[in-house]
C-alpha positions as CSV (number, residue, x, y, z in Angstrom):
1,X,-1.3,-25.3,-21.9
2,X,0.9,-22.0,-20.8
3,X,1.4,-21.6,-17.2
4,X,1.5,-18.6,-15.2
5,X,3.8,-18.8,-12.7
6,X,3.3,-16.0,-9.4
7,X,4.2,-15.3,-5.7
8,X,1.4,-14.5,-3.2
9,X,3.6,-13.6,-0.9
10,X,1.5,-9.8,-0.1
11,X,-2.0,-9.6,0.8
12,X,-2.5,-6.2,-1.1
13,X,-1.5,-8.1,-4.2
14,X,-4.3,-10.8,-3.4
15,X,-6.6,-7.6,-3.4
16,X,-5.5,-6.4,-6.3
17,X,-5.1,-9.5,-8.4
18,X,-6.6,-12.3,-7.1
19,X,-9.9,-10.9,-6.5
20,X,-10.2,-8.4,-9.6
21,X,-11.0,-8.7,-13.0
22,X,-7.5,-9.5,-14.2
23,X,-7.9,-13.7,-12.4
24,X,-11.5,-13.5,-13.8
25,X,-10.2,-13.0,-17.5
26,X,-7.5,-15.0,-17.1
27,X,-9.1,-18.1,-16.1
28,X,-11.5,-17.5,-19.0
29,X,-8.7,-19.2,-21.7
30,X,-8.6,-23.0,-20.6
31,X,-5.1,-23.2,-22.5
32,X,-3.9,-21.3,-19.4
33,X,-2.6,-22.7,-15.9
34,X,-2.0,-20.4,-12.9
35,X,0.8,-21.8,-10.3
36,X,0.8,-19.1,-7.3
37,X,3.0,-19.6,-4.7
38,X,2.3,-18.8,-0.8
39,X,3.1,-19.0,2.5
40,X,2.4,-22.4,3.8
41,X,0.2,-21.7,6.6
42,X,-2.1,-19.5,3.9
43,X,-2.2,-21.8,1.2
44,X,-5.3,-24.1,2.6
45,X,-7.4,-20.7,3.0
46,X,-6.1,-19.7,-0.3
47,X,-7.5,-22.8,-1.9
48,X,-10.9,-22.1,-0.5
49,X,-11.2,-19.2,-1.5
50,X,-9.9,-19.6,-5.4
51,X,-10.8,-23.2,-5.9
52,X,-10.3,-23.0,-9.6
53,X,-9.1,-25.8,-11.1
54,X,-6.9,-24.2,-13.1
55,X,-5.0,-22.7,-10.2
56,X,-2.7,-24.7,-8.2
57,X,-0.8,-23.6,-5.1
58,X,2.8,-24.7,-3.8
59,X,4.6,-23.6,-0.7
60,X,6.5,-20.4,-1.4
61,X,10.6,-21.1,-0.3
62,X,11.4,-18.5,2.7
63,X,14.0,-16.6,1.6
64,X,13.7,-13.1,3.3
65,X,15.6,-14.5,6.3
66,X,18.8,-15.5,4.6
67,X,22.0,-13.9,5.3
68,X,23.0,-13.0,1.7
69,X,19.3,-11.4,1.1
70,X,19.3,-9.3,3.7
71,X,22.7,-8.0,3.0
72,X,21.4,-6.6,-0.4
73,X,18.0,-5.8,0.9
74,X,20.1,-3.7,3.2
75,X,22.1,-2.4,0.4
76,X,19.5,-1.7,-1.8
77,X,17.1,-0.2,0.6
78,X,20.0,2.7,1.4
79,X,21.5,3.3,-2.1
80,X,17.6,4.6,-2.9
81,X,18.5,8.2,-3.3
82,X,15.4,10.3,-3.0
83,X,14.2,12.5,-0.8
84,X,11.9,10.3,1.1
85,X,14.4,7.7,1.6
86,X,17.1,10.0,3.3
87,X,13.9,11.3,5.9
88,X,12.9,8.1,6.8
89,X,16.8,6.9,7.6
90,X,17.5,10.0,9.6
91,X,14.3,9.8,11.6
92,X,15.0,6.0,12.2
93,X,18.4,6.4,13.3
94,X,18.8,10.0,14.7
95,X,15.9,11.1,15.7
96,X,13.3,8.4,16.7
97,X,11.1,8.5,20.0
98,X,11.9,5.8,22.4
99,X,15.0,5.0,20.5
100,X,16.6,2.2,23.4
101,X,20.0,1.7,21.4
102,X,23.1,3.7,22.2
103,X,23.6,6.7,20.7
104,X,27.0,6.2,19.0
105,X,25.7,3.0,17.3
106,X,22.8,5.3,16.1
107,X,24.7,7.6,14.6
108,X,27.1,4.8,13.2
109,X,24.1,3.0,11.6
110,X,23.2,6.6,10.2
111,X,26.6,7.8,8.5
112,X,27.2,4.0,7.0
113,X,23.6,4.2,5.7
114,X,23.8,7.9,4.4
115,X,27.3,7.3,2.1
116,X,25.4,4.5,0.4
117,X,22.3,6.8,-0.3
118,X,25.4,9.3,-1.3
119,X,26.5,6.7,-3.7
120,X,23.3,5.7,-4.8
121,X,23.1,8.8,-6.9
122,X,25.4,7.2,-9.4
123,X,24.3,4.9,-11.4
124,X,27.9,2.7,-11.8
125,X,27.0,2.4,-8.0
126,X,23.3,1.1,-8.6
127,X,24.7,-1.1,-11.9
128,X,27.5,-2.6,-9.6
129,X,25.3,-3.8,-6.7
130,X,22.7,-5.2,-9.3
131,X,25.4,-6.9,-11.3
132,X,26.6,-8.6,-8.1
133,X,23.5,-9.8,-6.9
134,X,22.8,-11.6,-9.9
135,X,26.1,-13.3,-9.3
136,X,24.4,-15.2,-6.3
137,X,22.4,-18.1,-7.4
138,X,20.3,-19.2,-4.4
139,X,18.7,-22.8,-5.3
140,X,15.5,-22.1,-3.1
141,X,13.3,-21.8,-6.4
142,X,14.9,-24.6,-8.6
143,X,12.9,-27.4,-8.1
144,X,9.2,-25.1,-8.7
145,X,10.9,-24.0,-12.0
146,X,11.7,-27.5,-12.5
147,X,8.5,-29.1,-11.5
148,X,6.2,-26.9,-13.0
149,X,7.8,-25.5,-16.2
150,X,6.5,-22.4,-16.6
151,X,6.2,-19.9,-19.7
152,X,6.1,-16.8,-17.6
153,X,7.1,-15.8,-14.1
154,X,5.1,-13.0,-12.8
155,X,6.5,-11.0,-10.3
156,X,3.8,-8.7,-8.7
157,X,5.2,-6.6,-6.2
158,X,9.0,-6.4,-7.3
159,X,10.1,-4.9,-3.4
160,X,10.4,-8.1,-1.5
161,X,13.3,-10.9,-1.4
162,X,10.4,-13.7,-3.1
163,X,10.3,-11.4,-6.3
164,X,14.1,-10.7,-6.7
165,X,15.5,-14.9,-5.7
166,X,12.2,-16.3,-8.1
167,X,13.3,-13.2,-10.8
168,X,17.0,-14.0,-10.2
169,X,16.6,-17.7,-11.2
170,X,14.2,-17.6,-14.2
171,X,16.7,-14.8,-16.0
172,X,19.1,-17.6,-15.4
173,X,16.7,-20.3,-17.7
174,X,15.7,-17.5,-19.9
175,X,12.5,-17.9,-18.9
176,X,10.0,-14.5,-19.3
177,X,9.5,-12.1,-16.4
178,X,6.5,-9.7,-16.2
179,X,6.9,-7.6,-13.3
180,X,4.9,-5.0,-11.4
181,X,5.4,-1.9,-9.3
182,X,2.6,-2.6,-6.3
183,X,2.2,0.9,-4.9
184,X,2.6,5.0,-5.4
185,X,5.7,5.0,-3.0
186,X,7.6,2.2,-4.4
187,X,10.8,3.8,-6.1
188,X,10.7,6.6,-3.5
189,X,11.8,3.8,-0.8
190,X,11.2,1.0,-1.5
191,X,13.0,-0.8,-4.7
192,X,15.9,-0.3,-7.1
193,X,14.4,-3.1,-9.1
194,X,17.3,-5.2,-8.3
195,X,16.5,-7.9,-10.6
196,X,15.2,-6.5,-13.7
197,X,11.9,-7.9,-15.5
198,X,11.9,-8.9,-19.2
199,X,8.4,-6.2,-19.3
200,X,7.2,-4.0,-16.2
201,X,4.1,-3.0,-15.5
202,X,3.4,0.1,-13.1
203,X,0.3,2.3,-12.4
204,X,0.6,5.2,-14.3
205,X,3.3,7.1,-16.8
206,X,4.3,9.0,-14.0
207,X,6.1,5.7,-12.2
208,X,6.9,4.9,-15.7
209,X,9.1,7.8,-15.3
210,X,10.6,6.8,-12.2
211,X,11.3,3.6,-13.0
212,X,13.7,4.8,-15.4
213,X,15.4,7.4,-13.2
214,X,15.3,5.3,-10.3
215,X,15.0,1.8,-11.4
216,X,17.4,2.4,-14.4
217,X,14.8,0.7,-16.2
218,X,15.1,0.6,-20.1
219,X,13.1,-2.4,-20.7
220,X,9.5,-2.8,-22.4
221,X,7.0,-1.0,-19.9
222,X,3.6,-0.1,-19.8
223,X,1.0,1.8,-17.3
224,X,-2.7,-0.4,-16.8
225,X,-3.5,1.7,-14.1
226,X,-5.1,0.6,-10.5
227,X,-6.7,-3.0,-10.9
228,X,-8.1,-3.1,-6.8
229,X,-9.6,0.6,-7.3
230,X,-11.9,-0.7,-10.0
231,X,-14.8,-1.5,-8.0
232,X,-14.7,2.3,-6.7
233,X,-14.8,3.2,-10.6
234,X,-17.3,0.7,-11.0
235,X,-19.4,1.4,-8.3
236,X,-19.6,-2.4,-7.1
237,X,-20.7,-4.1,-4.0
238,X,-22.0,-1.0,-2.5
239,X,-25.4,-1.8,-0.4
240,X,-28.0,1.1,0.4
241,X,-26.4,3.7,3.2
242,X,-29.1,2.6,5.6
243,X,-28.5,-0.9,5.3
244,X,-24.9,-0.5,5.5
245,X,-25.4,2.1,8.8
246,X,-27.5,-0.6,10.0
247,X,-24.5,-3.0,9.8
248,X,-22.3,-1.3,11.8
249,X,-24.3,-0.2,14.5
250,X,-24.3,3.8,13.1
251,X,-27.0,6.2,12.9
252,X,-28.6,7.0,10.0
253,X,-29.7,10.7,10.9
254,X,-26.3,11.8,11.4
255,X,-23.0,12.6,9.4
256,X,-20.8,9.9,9.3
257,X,-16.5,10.9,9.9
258,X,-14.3,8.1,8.2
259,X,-10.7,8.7,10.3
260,X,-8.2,6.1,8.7
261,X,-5.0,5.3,10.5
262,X,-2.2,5.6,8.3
263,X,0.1,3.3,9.5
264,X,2.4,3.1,11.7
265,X,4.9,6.0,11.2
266,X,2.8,7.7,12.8
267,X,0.6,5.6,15.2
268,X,1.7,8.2,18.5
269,X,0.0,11.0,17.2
270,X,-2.9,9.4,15.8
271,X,-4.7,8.1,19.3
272,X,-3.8,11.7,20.7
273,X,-5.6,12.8,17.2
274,X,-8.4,11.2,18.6
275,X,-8.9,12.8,22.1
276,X,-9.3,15.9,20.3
277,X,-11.6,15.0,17.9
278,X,-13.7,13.9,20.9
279,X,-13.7,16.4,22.5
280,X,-14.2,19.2,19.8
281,X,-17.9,17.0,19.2
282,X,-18.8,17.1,22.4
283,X,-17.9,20.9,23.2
284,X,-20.1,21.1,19.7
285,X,-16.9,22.7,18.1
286,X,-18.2,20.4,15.1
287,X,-21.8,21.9,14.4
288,X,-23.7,19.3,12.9
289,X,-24.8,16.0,14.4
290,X,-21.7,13.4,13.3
291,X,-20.0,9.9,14.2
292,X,-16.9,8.4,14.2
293,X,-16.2,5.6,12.0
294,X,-12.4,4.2,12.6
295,X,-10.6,2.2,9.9
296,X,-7.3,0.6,11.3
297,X,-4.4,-0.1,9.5
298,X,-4.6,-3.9,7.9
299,X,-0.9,-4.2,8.6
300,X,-1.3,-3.2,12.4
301,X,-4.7,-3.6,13.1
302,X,-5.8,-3.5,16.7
303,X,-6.0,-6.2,19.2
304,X,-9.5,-6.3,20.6
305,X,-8.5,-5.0,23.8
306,X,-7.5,-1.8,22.4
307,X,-10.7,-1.9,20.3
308,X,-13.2,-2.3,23.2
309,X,-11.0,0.2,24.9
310,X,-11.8,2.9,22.2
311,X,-15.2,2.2,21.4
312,X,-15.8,2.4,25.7
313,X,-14.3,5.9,25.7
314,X,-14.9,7.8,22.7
315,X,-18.4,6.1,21.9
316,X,-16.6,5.7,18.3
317,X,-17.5,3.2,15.6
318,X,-15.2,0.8,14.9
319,X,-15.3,-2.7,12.5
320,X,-12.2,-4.4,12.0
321,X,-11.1,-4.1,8.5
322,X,-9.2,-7.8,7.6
323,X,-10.0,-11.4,8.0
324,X,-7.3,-12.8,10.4
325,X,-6.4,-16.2,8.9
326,X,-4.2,-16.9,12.4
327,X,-2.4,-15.0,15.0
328,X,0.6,-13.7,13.3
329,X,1.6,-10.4,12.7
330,X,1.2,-11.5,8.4
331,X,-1.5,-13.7,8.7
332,X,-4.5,-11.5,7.1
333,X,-6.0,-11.0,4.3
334,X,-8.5,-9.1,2.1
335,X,-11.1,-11.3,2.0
336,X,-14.6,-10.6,-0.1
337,X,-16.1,-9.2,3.2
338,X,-13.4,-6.6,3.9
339,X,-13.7,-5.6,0.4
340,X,-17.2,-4.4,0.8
341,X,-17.0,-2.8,4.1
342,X,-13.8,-0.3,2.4
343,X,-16.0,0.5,-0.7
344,X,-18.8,0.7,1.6
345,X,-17.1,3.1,4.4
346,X,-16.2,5.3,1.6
347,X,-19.4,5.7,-0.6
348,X,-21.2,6.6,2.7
349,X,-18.6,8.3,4.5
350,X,-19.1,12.9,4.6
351,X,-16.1,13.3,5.5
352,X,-12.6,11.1,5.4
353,X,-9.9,12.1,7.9
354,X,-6.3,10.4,7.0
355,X,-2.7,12.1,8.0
356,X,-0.5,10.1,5.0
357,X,-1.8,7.0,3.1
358,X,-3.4,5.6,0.1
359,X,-7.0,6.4,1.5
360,X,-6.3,10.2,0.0
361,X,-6.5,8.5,-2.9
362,X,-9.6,6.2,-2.5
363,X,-11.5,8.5,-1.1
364,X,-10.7,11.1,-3.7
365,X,-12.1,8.6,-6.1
366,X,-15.6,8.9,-4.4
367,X,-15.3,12.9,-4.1
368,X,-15.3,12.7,-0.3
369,X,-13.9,16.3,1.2
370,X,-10.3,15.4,2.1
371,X,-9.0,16.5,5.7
372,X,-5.2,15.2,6.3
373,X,-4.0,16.2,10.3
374,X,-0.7,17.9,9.7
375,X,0.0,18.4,13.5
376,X,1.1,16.2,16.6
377,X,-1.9,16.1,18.4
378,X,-2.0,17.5,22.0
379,X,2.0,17.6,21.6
380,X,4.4,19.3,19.3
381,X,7.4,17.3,18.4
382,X,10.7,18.2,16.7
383,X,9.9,18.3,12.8
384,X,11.4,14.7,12.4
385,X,8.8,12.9,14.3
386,X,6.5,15.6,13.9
387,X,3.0,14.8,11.1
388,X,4.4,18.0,9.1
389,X,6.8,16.3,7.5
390,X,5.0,13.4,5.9
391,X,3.9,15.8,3.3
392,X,7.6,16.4,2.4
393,X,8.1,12.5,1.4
394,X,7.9,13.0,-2.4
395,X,4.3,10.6,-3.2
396,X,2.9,12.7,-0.6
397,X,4.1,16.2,-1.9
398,X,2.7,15.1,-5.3
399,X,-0.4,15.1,-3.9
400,X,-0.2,17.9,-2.0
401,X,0.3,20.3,-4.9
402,X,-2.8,19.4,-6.6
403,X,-5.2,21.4,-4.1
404,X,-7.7,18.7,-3.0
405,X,-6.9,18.0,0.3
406,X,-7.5,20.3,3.9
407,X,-4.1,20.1,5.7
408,X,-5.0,20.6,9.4
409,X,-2.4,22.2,11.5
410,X,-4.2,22.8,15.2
411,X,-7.1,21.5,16.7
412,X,-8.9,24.2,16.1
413,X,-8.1,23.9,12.3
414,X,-9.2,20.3,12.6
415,X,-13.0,21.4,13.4
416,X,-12.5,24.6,10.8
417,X,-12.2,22.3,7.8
418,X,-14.4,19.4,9.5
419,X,-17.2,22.2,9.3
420,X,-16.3,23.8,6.1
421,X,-16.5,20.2,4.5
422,X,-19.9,19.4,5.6
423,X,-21.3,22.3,4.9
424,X,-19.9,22.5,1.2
425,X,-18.5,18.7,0.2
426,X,-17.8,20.6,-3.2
427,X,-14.8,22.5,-2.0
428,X,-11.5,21.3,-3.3
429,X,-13.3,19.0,-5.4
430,X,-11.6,20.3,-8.3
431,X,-8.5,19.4,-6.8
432,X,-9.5,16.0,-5.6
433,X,-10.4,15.3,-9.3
434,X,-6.9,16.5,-10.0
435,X,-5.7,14.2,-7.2
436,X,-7.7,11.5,-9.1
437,X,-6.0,11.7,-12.6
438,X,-2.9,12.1,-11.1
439,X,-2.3,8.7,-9.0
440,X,-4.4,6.7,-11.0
441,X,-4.7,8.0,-14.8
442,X,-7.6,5.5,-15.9
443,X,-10.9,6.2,-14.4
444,X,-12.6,3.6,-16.4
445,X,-12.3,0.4,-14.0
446,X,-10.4,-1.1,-16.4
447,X,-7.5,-2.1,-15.1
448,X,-7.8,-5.5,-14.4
449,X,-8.3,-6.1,-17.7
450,X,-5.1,-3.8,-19.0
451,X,-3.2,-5.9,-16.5
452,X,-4.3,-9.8,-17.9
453,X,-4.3,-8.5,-21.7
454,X,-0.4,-7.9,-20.8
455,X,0.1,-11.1,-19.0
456,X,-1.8,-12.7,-21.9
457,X,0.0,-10.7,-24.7
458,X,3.5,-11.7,-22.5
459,X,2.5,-15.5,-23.1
């Protein structure tokens, strides 16, 4: 028997892994056991929901919280020296609205952080603060590699403290590490890959590439592509558009608008966003007859307060898009339900409205027309809290050259390319295909197998 040996400690890595093809095929050789370790107050809904007896779960060591790991979280997070890291410092500490801390200490915070992303460009610098970390030898992990034994650590996001302590300790027995990038924006600000994997996997040869420039990376690597997009390639668990209208509560004689928040970078201009889409359907700025679906973010979805509040003033549709497992800001999850409604809101969407996340992406994958609101709203702030400069972050600008997306910059742009979509959902497709074959590379819905025919060929 080989065992498999993983953290659960992100619930987009449960989407992608736990609940795609790459579990399914694992679990289909009985010489392999599948240890995952989770937060303890998840790990009773986890075992509902993958009650497999060849999985077992054990209580994932907290480790994010300790002294020593946030010291090199901090380290590592400013010695990232792209682009997008060095906009996302100074907006945090120079330039933030509503930013309660002195002003010296801001500007402090922001020269000590900028000589490390200075440094950062060197790679003795990056070498140096890798080769220390190792150093450390936290014990948290000791007794799971002790008790269960296993053939292969997986580490499936390699950005979080869990990844780098578990990593750190199984280099140490010379046991095997198979890592993986978990998103686009990873090595833009994210991860230096501070404990480096045995073999890494990432999403497609163009993070190959950055994992060597920015990751120093000269290991055994591979792209497999996007394992949680291959039910979009696949076309599964989509229902009929009228039974899925039906479900939440639209009409099934008009257009339907997908807007999904982006997070929460930009959270202030998204409910001013909203007032003017609003209004420009009720003045009939928008010609045809259209609704309003809303997609929170999972990571800051809305209390229900604020969704009555919305759905009592704008008349918008609005489901929420996780299962809450308790009341914690961490404690949801992808569950089989919230699958379906995202594959659902974007096959029967006309139209999806996002300002900077993954959904450019998803809904590319569908050939929805692409609108992305590249202005503040009913205000107009200075350019570093401002929606044009999200497009500058470097995952983002990627996208942007290939032509498939409408980049609103007024209101009255907003209903311009709302109507332009509707009336021909062909233009930019060209682009959006682009868009496709860029982030994702394998269109086949395939890559949940790519990604257990590694782990397999790792054991």
């Amino acid at each position: 028997m080989k065992t498999v040996l993983a953290n659960v400690s992100n619930s987009f890595f449960v989407r992608n892994f736990l609940r795609g093809d790459a579990l399914k095929i694992l679990l289909e050789r009985r010489d392999v056991r599948i240890v995952l370790l989770a937060p303890k107050n998840k790990i009773d809904y986890y075992k509902k929901e993958f009650p497999d007896k060849q999985i077992s779960f054990d209580a994932l060591p907290d480790v994010r919280n300790l002294r020593i790991e946030r010291f090199f979280k901090f380290l590592e997070m400013a010695s990232i020296h792209t682009k997008t890291s060095y906009m996302l410092t100074k907006s945090q500490y120079l330039h933030r609205t509503g930013l309660q801390r002195m002003r010296l200490l801001s500007y402090l915070d922001y020269f000590e952080r900028y000589i490390f992303w200075q440094l950062g460009r060197y790679y003795f610098w990056r070498a140096m603060i890798r080769k220390a970390y190792f150093i450390f030898n936290n014990s948290q992990f000791n007794y799971i590699l002790d008790k269960y034994g296993p053939d292969l650590v997986f580490l499936p996001s390699m950005i979080h403290s869990e990844d780098y302590v578990l990593a750190r300790a199984a280099r140490k027995r010379k046991i095997k590490t198979l890592g993986m990038t978990l998103s686009w924006d990873n090595f833009y600000s994210k991860t230096l890959l501070m404990v480096q994997p045995d073999q890494l996997m990432v999403h497609t040869d163009q993070i190959v590439e950055q994992a060597k420039r920015f990751g120093d990376f000269r290991g055994q690597i591979c792209a497999t592509g996007i394992p949680q997009y291959d039910i979009y390639f696949k076309r599964q668990n989509l229902m009929p558009r009228g039974e899925f209208f039906e479900k939440i509560g639209a009409d099934s004689s008009k257009k339907l608008l997908l807007y999904a928040f982006s997070g929460k970078s930009g959270l202030n201009i998204e409910f001013s966003v909203l007032e003017i889409l609003y209004r420009a359907i009720k003045d009939k700025k928008i010609k045809d007859d259209v609704q309003v679906l809303l997609r929170p973010y999972p990571r800051y979805d809305f209390p229900k307060e604020k969704f009555d509040e919305l759905k009592e003033k704008y008349k918008f549709l609005i489901v929420q898009p996780v299962f809450h497992t308790g009341e914690g800001k961490g404690d949801w999850e992808f569950n089989e339900d919230a699958v379906e409604l995202l594959a659902n809101s974007l096959a029967h969407s006309d139209l999806v409205i996002n300002m900077y996340s993954t959904f450019f992406i998803e809904a590319a994958i569908f050939d929805k027309p692409l609108v992305a609101i590249g202005f503040d709203g009913e205000k107009n702030f200075e350019y570093w809290n401002s929606a044009v400069r999200f497009f500058d972050w470097e995952h983002l600008a990627q996208i942007g050259k290939t032509n498939g997306i409408a980049r609103a910059k007024n209101p009255d742009q907003l209903s311009e390319f709302i109507n332009r979509c509707l009336s021909d959902p062909q233009w930019l497709g060209e682009g959006r295909r682009e868009l496709v074959l860029q982030q994702c590379q394998f269109t086949d819905g395939k890559s949940g197998e790519r990604l257990a025919k590694t782990i397999l060929g790792a054991l």
